[in-house]
Phi, psi and omega in degrees: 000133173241192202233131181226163169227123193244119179268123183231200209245135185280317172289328150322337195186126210263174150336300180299323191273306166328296166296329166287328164271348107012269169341314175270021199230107158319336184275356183252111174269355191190129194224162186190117198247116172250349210246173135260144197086358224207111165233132177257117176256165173251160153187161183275346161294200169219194187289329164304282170338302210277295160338304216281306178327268210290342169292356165243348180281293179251062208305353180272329204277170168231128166226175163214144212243113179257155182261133177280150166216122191280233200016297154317020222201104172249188174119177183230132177215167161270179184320308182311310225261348161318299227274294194270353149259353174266344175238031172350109174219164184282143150331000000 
């Protein structure tokens, strides 16, 4: 399991709808919306894929779907949410 952070453009595709179809996808094993625009998910897929998915949901929109790399990856959040990209787990 890896941990992705997918940022997309808001007027195309609001938090609610992404997530609602998020919800419905087996490759999405875990999902965590802390930001707007912005969801961080878990899956056994990969960054192509996870693309290829929300790219037939929404063919307009623009996003990007990135792989967390702890070694690579700062900022300030908090513990949970620390917790749940350094530790990917299914729901």
């Amino acid at each position: 399991m890896k941990a992705y952070i997918i940022s997309f453009y808001q007027q195309e595709v609001s938090d609610d709808e992404l997530i609602k179809f998020l919800d419905t996808q087996d490759e999405v094993l875990n999902w965590r919306n802390e930001f707007p625009n912005t969801v961080f998910v878990v899956s056994d897929d990969n960054a192509e894929s996870l693309t290829e998915l929300i790219a037939e949901e929404f063919p307009q929109s623009s996003f990007i779907v990135a792989e967390y790399v702890r070694h690579n990856s700062n900022g300030l959040l908090d513990e949970e949410t620390w917790d749940f990209l350094n530790k990917p787990e299914e729901a």
